[in-house]
Every structure is written in structure tokens, then in C-alpha cells.
Backbone as CSV, one residue per row, in Angstrom:
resi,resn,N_x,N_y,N_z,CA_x,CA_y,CA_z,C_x,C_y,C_z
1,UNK,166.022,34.398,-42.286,166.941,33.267,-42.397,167.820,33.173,-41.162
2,UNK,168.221,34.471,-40.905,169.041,34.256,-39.508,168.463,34.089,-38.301
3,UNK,166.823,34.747,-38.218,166.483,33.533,-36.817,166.107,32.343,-37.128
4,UNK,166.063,31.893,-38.459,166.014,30.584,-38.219,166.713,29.540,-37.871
5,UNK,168.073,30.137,-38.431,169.386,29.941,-38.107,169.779,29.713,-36.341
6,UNK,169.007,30.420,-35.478,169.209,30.969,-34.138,168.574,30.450,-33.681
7,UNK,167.093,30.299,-34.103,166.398,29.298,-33.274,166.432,27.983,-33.303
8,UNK,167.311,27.243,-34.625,167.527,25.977,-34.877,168.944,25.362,-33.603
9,UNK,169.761,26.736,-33.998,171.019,26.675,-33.244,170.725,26.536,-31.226
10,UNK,169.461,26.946,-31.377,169.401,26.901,-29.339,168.362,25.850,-29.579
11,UNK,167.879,24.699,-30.116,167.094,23.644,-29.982,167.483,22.742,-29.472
12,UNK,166.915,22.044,-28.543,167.196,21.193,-27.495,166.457,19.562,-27.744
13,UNK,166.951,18.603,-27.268,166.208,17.237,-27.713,165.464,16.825,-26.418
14,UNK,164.397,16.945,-26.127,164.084,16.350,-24.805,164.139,14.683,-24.591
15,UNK,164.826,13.992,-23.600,164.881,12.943,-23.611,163.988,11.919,-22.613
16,UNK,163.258,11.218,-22.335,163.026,10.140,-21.274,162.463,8.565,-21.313
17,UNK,161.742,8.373,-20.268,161.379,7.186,-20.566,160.250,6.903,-19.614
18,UNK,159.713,5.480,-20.047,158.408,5.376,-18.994,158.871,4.115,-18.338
19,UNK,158.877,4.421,-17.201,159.127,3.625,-16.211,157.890,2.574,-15.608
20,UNK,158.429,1.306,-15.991,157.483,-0.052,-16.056,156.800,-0.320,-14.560
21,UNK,155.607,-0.278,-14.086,155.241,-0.978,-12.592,153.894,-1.405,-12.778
22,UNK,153.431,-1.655,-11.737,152.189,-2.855,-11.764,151.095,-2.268,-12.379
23,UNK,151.167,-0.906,-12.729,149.682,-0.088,-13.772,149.830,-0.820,-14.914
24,UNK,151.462,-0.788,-15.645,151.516,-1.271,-17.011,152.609,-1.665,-17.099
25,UNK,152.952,-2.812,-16.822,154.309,-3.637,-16.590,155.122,-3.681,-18.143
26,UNK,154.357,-3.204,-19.366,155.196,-3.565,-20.512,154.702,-3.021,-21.571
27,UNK,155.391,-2.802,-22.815,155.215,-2.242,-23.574,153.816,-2.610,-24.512
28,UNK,153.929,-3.866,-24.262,152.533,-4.738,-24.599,151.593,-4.009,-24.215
29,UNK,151.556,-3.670,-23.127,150.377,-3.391,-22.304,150.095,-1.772,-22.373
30,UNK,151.473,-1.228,-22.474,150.630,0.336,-23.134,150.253,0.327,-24.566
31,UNK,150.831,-0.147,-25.132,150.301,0.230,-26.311,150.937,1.186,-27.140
32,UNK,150.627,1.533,-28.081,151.162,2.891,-28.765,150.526,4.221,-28.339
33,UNK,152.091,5.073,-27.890,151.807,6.195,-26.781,152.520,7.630,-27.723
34,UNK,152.102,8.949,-27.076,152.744,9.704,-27.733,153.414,10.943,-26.653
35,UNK,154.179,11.063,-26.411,154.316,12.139,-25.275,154.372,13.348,-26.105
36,UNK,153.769,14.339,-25.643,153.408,15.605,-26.270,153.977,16.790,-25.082
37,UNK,154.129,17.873,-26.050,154.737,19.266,-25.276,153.403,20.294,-26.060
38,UNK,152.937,21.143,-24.602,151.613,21.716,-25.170,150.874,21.195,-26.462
39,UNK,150.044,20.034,-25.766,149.465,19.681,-26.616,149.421,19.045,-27.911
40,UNK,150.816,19.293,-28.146,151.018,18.728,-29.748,151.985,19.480,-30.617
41,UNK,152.331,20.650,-29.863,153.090,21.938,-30.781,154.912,20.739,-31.139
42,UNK,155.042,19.867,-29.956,155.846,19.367,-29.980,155.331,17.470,-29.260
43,UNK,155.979,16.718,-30.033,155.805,15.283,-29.892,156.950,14.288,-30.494
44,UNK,156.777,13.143,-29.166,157.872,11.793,-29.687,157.095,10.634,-29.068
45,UNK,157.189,9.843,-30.500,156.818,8.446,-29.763,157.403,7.622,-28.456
46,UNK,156.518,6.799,-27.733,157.749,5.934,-27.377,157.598,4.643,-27.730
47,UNK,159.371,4.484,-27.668,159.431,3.171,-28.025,159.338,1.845,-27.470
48,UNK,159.844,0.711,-28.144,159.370,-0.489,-27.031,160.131,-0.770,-25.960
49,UNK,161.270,-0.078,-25.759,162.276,0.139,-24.843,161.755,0.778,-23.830
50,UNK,160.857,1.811,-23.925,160.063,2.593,-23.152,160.613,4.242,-23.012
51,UNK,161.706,4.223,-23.673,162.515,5.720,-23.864,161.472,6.195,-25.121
52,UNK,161.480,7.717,-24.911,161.282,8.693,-25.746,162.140,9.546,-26.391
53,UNK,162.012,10.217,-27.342,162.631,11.878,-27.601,162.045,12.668,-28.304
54,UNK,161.913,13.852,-28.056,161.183,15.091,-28.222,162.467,16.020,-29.474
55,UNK,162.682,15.931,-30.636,163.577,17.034,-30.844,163.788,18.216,-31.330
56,UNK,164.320,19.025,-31.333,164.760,20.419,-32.067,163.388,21.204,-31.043
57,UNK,163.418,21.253,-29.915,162.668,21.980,-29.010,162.899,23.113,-28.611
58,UNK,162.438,24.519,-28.839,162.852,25.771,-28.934,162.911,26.197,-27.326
59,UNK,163.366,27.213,-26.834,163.879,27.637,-24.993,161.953,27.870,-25.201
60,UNK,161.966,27.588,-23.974,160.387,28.257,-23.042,159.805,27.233,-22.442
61,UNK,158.864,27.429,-21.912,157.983,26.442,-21.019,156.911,26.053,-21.742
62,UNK,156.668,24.297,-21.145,156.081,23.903,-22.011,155.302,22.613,-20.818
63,UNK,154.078,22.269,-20.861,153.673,21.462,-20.573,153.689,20.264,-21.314
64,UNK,154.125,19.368,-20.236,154.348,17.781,-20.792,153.346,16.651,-20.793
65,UNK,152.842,15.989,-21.404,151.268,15.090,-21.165,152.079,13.774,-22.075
66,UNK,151.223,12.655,-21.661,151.560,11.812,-22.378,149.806,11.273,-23.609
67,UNK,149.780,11.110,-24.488,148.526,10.550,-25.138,148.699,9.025,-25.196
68,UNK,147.804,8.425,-24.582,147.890,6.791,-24.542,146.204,6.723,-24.281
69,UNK,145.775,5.533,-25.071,144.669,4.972,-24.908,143.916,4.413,-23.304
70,UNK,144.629,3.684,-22.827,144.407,2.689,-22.272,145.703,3.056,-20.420
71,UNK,145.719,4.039,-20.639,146.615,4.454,-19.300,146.606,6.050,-19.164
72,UNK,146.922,6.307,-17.983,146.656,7.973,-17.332,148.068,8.197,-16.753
73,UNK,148.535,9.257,-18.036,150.277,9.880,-17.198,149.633,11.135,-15.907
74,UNK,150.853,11.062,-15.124,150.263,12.567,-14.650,150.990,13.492,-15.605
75,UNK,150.791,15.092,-15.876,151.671,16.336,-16.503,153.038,16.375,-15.893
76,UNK,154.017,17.496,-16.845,154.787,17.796,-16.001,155.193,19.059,-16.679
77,UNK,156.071,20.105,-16.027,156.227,21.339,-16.386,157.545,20.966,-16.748
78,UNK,158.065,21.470,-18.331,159.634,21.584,-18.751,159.499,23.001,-19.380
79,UNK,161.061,23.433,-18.538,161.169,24.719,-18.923,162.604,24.485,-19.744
80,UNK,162.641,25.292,-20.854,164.129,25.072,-21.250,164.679,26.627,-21.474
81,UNK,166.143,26.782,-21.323,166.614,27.982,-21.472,167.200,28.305,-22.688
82,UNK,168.253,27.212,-22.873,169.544,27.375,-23.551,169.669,25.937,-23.967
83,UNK,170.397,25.844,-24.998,170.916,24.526,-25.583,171.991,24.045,-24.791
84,UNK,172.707,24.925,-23.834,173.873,24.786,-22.763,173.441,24.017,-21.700
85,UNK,171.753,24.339,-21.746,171.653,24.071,-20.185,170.711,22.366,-20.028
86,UNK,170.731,22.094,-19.008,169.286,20.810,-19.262,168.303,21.134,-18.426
87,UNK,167.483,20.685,-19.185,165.886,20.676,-19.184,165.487,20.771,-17.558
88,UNK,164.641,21.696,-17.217,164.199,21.847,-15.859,162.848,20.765,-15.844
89,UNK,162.399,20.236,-15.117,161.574,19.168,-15.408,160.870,19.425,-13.638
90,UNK,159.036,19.721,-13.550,159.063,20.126,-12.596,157.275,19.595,-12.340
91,UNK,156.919,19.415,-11.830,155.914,18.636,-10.933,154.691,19.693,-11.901
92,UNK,153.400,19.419,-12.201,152.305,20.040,-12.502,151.379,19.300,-12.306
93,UNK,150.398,20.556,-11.655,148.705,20.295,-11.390,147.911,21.389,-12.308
94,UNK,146.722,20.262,-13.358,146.277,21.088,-14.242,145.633,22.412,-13.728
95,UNK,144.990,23.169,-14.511,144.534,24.347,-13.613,145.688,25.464,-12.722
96,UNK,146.860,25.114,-12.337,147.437,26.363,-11.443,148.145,26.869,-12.601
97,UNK,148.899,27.591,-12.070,149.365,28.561,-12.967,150.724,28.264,-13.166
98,UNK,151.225,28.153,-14.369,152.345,27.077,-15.381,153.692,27.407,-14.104
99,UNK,154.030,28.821,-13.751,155.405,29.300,-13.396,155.128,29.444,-12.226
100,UNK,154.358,28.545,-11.221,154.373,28.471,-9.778,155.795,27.934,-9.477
101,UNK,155.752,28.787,-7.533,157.072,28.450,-7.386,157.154,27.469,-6.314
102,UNK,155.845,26.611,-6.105,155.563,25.301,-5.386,156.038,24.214,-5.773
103,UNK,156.105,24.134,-7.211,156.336,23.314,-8.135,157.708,22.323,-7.415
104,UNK,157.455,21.332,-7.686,158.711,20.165,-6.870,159.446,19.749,-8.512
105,UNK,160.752,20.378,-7.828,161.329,19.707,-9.179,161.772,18.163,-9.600
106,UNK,161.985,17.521,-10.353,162.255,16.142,-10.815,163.869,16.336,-11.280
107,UNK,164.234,15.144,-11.325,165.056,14.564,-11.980,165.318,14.389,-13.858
108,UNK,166.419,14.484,-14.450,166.555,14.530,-15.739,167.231,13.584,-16.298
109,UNK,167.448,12.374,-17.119,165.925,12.472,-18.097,164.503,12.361,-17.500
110,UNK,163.535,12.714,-18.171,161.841,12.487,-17.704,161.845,11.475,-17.468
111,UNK,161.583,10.810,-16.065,161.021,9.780,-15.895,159.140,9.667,-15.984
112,UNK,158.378,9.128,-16.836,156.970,8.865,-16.402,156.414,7.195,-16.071
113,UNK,155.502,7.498,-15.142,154.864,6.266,-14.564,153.461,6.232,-14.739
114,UNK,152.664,5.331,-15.890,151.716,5.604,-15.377,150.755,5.333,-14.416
115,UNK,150.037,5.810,-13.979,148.910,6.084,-12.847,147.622,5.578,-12.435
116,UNK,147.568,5.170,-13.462,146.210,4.852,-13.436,145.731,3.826,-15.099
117,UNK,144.403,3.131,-14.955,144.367,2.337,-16.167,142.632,2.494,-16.373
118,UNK,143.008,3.276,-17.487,141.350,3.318,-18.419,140.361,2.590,-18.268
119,UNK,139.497,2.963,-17.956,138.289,1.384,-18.012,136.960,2.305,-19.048
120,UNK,137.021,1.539,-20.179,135.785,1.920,-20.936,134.557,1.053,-20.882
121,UNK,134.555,-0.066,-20.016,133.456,-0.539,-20.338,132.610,-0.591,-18.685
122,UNK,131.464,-0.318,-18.778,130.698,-0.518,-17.300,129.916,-1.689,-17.888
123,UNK,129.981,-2.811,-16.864,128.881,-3.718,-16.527,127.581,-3.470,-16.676
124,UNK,127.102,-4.327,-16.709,125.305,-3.822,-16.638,125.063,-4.387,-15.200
125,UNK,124.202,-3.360,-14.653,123.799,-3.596,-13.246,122.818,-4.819,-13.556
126,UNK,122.869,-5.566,-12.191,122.424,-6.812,-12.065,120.372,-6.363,-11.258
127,UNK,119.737,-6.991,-11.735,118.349,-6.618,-11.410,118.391,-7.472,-9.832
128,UNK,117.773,-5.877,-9.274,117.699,-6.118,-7.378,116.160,-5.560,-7.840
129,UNK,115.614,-5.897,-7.189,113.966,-6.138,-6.721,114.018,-4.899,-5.578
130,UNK,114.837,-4.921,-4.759,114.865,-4.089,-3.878,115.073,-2.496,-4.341
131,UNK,115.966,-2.441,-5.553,116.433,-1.108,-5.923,115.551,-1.029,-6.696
132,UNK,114.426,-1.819,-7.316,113.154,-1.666,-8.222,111.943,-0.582,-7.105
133,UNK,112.208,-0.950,-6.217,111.356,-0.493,-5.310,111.335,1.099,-4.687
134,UNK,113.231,1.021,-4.744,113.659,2.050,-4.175,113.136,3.414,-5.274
135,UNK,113.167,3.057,-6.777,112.310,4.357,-7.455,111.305,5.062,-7.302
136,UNK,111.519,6.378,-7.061,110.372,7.403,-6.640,108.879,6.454,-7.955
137,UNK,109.449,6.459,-9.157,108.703,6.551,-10.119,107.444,4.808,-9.754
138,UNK,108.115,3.898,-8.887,107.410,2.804,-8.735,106.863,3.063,-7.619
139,UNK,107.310,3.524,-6.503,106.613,3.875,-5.616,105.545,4.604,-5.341
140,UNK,105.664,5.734,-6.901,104.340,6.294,-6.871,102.768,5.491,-7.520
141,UNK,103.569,4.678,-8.409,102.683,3.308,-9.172,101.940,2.772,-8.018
142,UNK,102.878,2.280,-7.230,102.413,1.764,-5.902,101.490,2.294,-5.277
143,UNK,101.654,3.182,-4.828,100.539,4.211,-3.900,99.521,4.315,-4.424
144,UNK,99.370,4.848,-6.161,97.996,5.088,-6.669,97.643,3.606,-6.827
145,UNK,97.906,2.824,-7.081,97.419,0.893,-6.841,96.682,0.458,-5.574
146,UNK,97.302,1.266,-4.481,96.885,1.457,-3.393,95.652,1.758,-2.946
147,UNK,95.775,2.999,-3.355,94.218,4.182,-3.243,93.427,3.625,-4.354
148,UNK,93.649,2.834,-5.386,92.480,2.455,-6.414,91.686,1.218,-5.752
149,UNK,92.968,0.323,-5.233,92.340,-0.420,-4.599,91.503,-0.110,-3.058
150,UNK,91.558,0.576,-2.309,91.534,0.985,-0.790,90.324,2.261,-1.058
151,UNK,89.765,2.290,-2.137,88.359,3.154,-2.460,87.576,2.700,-2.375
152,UNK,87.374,1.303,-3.240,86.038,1.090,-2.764,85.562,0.430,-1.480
153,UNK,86.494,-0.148,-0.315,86.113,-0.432,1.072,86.056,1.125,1.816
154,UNK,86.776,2.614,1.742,86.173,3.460,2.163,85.223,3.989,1.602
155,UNK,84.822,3.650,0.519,83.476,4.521,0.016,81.610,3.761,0.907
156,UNK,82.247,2.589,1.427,81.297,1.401,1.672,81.003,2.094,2.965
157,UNK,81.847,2.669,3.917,82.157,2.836,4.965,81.906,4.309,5.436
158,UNK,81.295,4.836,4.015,80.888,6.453,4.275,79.469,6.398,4.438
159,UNK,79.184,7.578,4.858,77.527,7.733,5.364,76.858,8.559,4.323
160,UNK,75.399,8.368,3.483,75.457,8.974,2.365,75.550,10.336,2.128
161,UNK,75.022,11.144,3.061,75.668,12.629,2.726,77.638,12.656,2.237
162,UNK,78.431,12.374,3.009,79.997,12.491,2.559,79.717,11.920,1.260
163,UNK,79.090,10.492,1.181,79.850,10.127,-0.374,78.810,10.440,-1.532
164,UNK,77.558,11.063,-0.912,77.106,12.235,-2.410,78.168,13.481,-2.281
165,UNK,78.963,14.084,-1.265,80.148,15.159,-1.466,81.012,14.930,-2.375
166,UNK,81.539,12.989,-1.909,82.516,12.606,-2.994,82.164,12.506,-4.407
167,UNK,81.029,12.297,-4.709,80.731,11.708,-6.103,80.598,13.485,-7.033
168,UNK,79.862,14.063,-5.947,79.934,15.396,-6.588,81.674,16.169,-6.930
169,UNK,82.217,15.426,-5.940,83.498,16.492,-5.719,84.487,15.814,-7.117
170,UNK,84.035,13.878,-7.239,84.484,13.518,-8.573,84.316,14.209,-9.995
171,UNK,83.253,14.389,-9.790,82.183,14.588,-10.896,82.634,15.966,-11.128
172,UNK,82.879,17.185,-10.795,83.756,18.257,-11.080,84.830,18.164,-11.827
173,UNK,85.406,17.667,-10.726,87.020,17.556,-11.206,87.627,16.870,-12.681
174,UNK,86.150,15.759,-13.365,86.218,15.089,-14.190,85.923,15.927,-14.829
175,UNK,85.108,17.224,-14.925,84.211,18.365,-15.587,85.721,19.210,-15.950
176,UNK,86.174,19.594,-15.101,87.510,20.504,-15.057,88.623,20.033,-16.100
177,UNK,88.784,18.387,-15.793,89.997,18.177,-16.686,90.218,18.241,-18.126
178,UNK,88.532,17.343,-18.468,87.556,17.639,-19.714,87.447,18.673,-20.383
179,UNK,87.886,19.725,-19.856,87.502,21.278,-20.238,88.719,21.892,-20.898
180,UNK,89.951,21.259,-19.519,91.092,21.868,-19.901,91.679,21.172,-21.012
181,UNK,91.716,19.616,-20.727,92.193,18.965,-22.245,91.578,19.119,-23.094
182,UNK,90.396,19.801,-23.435,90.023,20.855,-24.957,90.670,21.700,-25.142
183,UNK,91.543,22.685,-24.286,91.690,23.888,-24.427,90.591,24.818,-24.274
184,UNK,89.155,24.277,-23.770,88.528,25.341,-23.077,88.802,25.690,-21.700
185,UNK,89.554,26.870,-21.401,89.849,26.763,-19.861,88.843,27.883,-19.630
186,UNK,88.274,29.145,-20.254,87.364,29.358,-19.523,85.766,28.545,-19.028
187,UNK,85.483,27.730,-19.446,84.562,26.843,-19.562,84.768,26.176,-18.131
188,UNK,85.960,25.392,-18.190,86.647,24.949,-17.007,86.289,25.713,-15.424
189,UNK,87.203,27.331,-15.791,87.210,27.593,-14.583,85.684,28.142,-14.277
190,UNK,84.643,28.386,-15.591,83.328,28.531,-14.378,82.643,27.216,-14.122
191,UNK,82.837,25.995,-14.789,82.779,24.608,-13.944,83.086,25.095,-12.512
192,UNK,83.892,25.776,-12.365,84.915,25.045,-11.030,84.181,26.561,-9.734
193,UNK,83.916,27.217,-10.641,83.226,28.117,-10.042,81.697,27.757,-9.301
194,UNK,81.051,27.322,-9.989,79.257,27.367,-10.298,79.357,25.784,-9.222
195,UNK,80.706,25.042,-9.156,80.783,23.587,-8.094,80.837,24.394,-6.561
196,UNK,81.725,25.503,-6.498,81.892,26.024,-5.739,80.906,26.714,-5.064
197,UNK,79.471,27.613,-6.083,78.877,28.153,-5.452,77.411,27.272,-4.848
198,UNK,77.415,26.065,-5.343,76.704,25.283,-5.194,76.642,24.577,-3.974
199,UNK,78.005,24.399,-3.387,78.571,23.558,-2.225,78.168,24.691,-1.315
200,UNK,78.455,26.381,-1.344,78.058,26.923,-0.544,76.725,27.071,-0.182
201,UNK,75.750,27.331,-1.198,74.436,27.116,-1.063,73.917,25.931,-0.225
202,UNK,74.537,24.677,-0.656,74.113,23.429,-0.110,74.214,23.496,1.616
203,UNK,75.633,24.019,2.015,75.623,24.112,3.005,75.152,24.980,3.719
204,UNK,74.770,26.458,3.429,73.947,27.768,3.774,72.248,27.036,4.181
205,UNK,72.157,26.497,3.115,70.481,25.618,2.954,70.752,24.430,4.222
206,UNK,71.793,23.904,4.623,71.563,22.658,5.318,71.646,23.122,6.861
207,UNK,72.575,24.505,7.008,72.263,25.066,8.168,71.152,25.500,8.630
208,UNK,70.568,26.193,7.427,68.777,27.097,7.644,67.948,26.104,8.311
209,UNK,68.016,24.334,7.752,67.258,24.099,7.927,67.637,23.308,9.190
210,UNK,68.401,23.299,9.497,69.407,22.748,11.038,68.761,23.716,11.946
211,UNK,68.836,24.916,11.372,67.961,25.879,12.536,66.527,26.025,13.127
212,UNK,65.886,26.365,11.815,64.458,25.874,11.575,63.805,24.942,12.098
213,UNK,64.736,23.775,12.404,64.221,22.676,13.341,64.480,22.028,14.467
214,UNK,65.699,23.380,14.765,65.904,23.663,16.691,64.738,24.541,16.906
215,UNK,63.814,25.414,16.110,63.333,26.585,16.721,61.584,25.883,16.550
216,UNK,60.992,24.925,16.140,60.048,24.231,15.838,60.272,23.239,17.094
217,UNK,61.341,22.768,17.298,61.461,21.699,18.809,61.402,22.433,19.549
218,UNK,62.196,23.732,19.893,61.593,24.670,20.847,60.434,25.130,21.000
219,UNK,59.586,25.596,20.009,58.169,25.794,20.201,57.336,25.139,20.526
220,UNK,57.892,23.726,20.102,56.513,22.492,20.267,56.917,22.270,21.743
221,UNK,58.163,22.613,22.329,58.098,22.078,23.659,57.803,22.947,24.870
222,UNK,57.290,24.577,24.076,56.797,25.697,24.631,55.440,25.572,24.731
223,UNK,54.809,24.867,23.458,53.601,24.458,23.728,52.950,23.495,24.094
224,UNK,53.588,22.735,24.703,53.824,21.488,25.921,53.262,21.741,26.981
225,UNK,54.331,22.931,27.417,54.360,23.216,28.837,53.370,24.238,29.047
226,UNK,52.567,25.153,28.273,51.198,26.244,28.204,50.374,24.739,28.487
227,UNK,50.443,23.651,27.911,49.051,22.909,28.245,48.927,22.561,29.337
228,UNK,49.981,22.054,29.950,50.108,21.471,31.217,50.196,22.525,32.224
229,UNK,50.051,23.982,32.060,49.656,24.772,33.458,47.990,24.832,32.950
């Protein structure tokens, strides 16, 4: 009973007001506001006058915020001691640490201004053709549109050995995907194997016989030259 007595007896009324400028020229225009001390442990409306009061506020430090819809207070640090004394009222940035001694002190009563004005609604962006373009995701549309179209004038333009390579090298890969979207992947990877050992053969076989018929032009032109001595 007797600290309650003691702590009622050193309670302090915090007093201020919000000072009107071109963020929110009027009471109209803020709206219904609540200035709060940590958060809520302590609170006073304000009124349409634009004054507040905070009362029966116990000594200690306390961060000051305002709650309003539609407007942005900055904080402020109030420290109180004594019911003797008035309210220390002192500059805050969220995040540092409450009892810095950077802190710029203010003037008493609280003056607040607010700062800034809420915007909840975004526009809808306006359709640019150009920023349609600028997407990785269309540009890649693009490219394969490209190459679907721009295949069949290089396939026209190949000589038939390359584009039996291509049709074979299709014809795999269609084998491979087939395999894997079953969930047969070993199936798959000896597809991808048996393509592989095939291409080597093909080419082992296309050299042999690349050789075979430098060494037959050489002979026939060895036995050329025996006739003619």
C-alpha cells in the first residue's frame, strides 16, 4: 500500500501537442491519433486542439511514438526523475541505444510534427511494350521462336552427312528425355551411352575407310608408273 502510495505520489502528467504544417495542416487530416510511451505501457489521445496528455507517469525512461493511421511521427526519448522536476524530452533514432549521450535535447512541452504521409495504395503500372520485352522470361520465348523458326532454312543448307548427325543427335536426345520422364533413368543413361558408342564407331569406320582409299590411290598410281618404264 505504501509504494503505491509513493509511486502515485512521484507521477508526473506528460504534456504536448502536434504542431500543424503542410504534412497535416489539421486535425481533419490526422485523424484519430494516440501518442504512446513504450509502446502502450502508457498513452493519451490527442485532441482536436492538437494538445495531448499522458498521466500519472512513473520516473524512468521511456520512448515516445505517436500511433496514427495516415501520418509518420518521428520518436522521442522522455526521461523523468521526480514529480519536482520536468520532463527531459530528447531526440531518438530507433535501433541506438535509449541513454545515448548524442541525443539533442528538445524543448518542453513535446512538440510533434508529423513527417511524412502514408500512402497505401500503388497504382497499377501502365502496359509499356518495351518493359514487355525487357523480361528475361519473353525474351527467352523469343529466342526459342527464333531457332524454331531459323531450323528449317539451316537444315536446307546442311550437307547430308551433318544433318544425318543432326537427326541422329535429335533422335537421342528425344530417346533420353522419354526415358527420364518415365522415371527410367537407367534405360536413359545407356540410350545415351550405346548413341555415344555408335558416333565413335561411325567415325573410327569413316576414318578406316578415308585411309583405305589414300592407300588404293597410292597403289594404283604405283602401278601406273611400273607400266610406263
Amino acid at each position: 500500500m505504501n509504494a503505491e502510495l509513493s509511486s502515485t505520489a512521484f507521477a508526473v502528467d506528460l504534456l504536448g501537442f502536434v504542431q500543424w504544417n503542410d504534412v497535416c495542416p489539421s486535425y481533419e487530416e490526422l485523424g484519430a491519433a494516440t501518442v504512446l510511451l513504450d509502446s502502450g505501457r502508457y498513452s493519451g489521445r490527442v485532441t482536436r486542439s492538437g494538445s495531448f496528455s499522458i498521466p500519472d507517469i512513473s520516473p524512468g525512461v521511456y520512448v515516445l511514438s505517436v500511433l496514427s493511421h495516415d501520418h509518420t511521427f518521428e520518436q522521442l526519448r522522455v526521461n523523468i526523475s521526480d514529480a519536482s522536476s520536468i520532463p527531459e524530452i530528447k531526440t531518438y533514432v530507433f535501433g541506438t541505444p535509449l541513454l545515448s549521450s548524442s541525443a539533442v535535447a528538445l524543448s518542453y512541452p513535446v512538440v510533434l510534427s508529423p513527417r511524412s504521409k502514408n500512402s497505401y495504395f500503388k497504382p497499377h503500372e501502365s502496359f509499356s511494350l518495351l518493359g514487355m520485352f525487357q523480361n528475361p522470361m519473353m525474351m527467352l520465348m523469343l529466342l526459342t521462336a527464333g531457332m524454331m523458326l531459323a531450323t528449317p532454312y539451316i537444315m536446307k543448307n546442311l550437307d547430308p552427312q551433318s544433318l544425318e548427325e543432326f537427326k541422329n543427335q535429335q533422335a537421342k536426345v528425344a530417346s533420353v528425355q522419354s526415358s527420364m520422364q518415365d522415371g527410367d533413368f537407367k534405360s536413359g543413361l545407356s540410350t545415351l551411352l550405346a548413341a555415344d558408342e555408335k558416333t565413335k564407331a561411325s567415325t573410327s569406320g569413316a576414318k578406316s575407310q578415308s585411309n583405305n582409299g589414300g592407300s588404293t590411290i597410292q597403289q594404283r598410281k604405283g602401278g601406273k608408273g611400273g607400266k610406263r618404264r
